[in-house]
C-alpha positions in Angstrom: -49.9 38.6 65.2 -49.3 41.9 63.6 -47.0 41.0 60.2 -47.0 44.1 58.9 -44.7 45.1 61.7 -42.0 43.8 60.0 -39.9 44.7 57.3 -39.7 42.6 54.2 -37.0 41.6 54.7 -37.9 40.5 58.5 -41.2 38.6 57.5 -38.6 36.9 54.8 -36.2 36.1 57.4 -39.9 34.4 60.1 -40.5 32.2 56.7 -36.8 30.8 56.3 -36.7 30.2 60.1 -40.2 28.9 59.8 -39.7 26.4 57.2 -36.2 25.2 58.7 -38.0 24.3 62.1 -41.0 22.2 60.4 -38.6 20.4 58.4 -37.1 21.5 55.0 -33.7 21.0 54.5 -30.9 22.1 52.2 -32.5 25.8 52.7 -31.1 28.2 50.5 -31.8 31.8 49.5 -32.0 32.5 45.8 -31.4 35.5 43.6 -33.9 38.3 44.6 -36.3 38.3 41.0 -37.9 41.2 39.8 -39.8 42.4 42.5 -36.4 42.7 44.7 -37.9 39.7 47.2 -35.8 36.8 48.4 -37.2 33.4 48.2 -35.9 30.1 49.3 -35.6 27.1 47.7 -35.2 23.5 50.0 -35.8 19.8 49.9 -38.1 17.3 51.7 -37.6 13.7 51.4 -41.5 11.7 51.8 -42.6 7.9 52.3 -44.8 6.5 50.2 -47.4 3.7 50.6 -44.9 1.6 49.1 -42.0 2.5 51.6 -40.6 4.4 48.7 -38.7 7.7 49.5 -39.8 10.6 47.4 -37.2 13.9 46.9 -39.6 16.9 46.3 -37.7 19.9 45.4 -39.7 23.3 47.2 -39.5 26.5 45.8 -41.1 29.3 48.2 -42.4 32.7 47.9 -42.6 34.3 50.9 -44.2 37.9 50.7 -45.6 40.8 53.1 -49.0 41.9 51.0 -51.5 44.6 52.0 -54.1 43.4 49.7 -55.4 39.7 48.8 -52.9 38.3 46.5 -54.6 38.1 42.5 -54.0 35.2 40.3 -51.5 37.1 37.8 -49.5 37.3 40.4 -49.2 33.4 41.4 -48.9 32.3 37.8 -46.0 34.1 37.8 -44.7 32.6 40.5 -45.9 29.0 39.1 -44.1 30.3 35.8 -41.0 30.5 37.1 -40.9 27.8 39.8 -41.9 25.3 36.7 -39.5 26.1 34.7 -36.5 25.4 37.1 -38.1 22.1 37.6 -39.7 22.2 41.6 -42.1 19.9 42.2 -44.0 21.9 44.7 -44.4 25.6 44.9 -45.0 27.3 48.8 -46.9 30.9 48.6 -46.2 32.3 52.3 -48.2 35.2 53.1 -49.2 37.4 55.5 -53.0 37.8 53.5 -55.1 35.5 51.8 -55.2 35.0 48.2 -58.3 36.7 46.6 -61.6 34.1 46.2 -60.9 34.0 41.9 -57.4 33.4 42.9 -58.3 30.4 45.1 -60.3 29.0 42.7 -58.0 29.3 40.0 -55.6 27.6 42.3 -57.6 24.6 43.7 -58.2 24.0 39.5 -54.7 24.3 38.4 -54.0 21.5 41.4 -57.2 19.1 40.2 -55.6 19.4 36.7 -52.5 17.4 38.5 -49.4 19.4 37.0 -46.0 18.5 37.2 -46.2 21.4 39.8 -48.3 21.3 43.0 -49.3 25.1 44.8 -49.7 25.5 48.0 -50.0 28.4 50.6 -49.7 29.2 54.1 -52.8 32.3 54.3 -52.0 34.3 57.2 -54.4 32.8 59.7 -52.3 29.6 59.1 -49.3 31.0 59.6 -50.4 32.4 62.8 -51.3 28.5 63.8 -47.8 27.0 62.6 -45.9 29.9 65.1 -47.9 28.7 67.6 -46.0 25.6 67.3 -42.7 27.2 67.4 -43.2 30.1 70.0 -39.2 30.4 69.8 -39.8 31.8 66.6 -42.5 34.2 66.8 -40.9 35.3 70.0 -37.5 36.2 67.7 -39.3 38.4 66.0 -41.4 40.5 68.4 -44.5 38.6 67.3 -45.7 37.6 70.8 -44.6 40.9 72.8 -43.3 41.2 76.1 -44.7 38.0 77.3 -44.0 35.3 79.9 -44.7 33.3 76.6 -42.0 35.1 74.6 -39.6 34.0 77.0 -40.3 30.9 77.2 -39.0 30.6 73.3 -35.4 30.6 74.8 -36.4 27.6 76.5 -34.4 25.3 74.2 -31.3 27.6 74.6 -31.5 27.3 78.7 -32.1 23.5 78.4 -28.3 23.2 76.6 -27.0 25.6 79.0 -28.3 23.3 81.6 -26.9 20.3 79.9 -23.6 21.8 80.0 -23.4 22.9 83.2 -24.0 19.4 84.7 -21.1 18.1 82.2 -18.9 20.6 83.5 -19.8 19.9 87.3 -19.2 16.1 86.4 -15.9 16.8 84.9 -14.9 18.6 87.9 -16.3 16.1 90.6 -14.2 13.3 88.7 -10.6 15.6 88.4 -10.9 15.8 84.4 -10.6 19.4 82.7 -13.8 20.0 80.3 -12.7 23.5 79.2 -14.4 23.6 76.5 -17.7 23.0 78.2 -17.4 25.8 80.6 -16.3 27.8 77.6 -19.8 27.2 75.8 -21.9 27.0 78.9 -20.5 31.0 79.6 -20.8 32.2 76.1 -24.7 30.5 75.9 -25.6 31.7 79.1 -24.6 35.2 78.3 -26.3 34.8 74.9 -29.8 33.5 76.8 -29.5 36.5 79.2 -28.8 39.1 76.6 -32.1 38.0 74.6 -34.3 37.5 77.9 -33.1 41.3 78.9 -34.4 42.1 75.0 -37.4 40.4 75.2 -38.6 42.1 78.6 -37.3 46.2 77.4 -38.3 45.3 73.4 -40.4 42.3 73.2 -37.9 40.7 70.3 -34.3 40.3 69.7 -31.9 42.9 69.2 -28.9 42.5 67.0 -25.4 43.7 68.8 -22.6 43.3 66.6 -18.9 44.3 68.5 -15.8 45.5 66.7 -13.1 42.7 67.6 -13.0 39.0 67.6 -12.8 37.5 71.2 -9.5 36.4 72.3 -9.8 32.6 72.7 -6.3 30.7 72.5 -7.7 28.2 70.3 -9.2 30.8 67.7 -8.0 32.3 64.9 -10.5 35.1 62.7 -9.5 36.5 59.7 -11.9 38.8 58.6 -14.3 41.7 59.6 -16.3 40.5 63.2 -18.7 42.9 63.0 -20.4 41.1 60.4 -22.2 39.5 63.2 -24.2 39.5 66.2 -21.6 39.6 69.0 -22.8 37.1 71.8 -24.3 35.2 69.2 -21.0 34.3 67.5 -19.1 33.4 70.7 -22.2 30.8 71.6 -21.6 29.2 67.8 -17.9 29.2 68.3 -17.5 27.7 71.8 -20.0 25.5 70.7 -18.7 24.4 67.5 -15.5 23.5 69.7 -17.6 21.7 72.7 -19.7 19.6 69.9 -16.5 17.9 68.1 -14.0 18.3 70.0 -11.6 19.8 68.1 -8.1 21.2 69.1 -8.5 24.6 67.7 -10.4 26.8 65.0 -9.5 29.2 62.4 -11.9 30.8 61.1 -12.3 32.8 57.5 -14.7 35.3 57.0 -15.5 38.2 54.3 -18.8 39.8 53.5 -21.3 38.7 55.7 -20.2 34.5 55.6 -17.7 32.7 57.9 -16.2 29.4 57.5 -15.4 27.6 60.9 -12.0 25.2 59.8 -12.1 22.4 62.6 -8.4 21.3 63.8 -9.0 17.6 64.7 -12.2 17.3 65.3 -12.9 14.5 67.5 -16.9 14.1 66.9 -19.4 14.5 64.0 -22.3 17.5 64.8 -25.5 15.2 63.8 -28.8 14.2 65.5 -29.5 16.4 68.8 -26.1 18.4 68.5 -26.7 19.6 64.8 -30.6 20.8 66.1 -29.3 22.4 69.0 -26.9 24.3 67.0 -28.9 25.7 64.6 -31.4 26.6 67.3 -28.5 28.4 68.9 -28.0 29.8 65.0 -31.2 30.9 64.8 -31.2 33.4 68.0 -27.7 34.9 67.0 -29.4 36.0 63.4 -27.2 34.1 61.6 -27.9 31.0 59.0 -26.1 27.4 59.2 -25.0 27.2 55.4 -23.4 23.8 56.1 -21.9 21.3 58.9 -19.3 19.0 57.2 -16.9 16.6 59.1 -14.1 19.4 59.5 -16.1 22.8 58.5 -19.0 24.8 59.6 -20.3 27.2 57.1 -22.3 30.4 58.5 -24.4 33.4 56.7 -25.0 36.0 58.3 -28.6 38.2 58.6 -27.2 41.5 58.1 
């Protein structure tokens, strides 16, 4: 897999996706530092021995490096992630860090710190992606491959999903609306990145000028803020998911919030995962699902 392909702020964009799908929550980006990189900082809950749950607060440095990475630089990094109190600090590179740096490393980690370093060397990362194909596919990592394709498999599963719902609806006389809705915004979404993947070999980003006219929507704010068939799946499906009688939506400056009129359902469990794999392949970030509200960033 050829990294250096991607922009910055692409290979920053692979780690936050990266780290999302193998299990870190509460992802957020912080304040680009001195060397104009964004990192992330999340949280991952452990069980002890004891049956104890353990909060472990992540910092992560996730940068594109020509050379091996020196130890100056890391105890920088350690430096800073210290200092804000994480207990674990996540180099993600595309290199290796250099043998002194290693070893300096491995010793600062046998002296058992407050603060544990680790780092995912680029051979590594290559392993994890293989793991989560959807991923690497996203990002043009894999080509123009039958196995690139197959990274929208989760997409056509739920598009599948609701197209049964809505047939079962129909066979018993009951309107599910909102179902067809979602099933035709998905299925134009999964299209739209298959059609990518075969010309490109990785997603394209299509944003549109106007806000689609559903009679249940109201946007306020600029829509071309976002990827345009990627916002009508998260809409329609932020309706199908909870049921709710209508949303208004408020956006400004590359972040939406999605109001929920009377929602009947709670996103959780498999409906939360689907959505933020549905998130994920419309370049945009779930900020936060609350009983009423949906919170999205966008990648722009």
């Amino acid at each position: 897999m050829n990294f250096l392909a991607l922009t910055a702020n692409q290979f920053e964009n692979l780690t936050f996706d990266l780290l999302q799908a193998a299990g870190l929550k509460n992802l957020v980006w912080r304040t680009p530092g001195a060397d104009g990189g964004r990192d992330i900082e999340g949280e991952f809950t452990s069980l002890d021995f004891s049956k104890h749950h353990q909060h472990q607060k992540w910092y992560v440095e996730c940068k594109r490096y020509s050379n091996s990475i020196d130890w100056p630089t890391v105890w920088q990094k350690i430096a800073y992630a210290e200092s804000r109190g994480a207990d674990f600090l996540l180099l993600v590179t595309n290199n290796n860090p250099s043998p002194a740096c290693e070893s300096e490393i491995a010793l600062w980690n046998r002296q058992k710190k407050s603060l544990i370093v680790r780092v995912w060397r680029g051979y590594e990362l290559e392993g994890l992606l293989k793991n989560y194909p959807q991923i690497a596919a996203k990002y043009g990592l894999l080509g123009k491959s039958l196995e690139a394709e197959l990274g929208l498999q989760s997409l056509t599963f739920e598009a599948m999903k609701l197209a049964q719902s809505s047939y079962v609806a129909q066979e018993l006389g009951v309107s599910n609306e909102m179902a067809l809705e979602a099933n035709a915004a998905l299925s134009e979404l999964i299209s739209l990145r298959y059609s990518q993947i075969r010309t490109y070999g990785r997603m394209i980003r299509q944003s549109g000028n106007t806000a689609p006219s559903y009679k249940w929507l109201s946007w306020s704010g600029p829509w071309d803020d976002w990827d345009d068939a990627g916002m009508r799946a998260l809409i329609t499906m932020s309706r199908h998911l909870t049921g709710s009688v209508s949303i208004s939506a408020n956006g400004s400056s590359g972040e939406v919030s999605l109001l929920l009129r009377s929602p009947r359902f709670a996103i959780d469990g498999a409906g939360e995962k689907a959505f933020i794999a549905i998130a994920s392949w419309s370049d945009a970030e779930v900020v936060e699902i609350a009983k009423d509200s949906i919170k999205l960033s966008s990648r722009r």
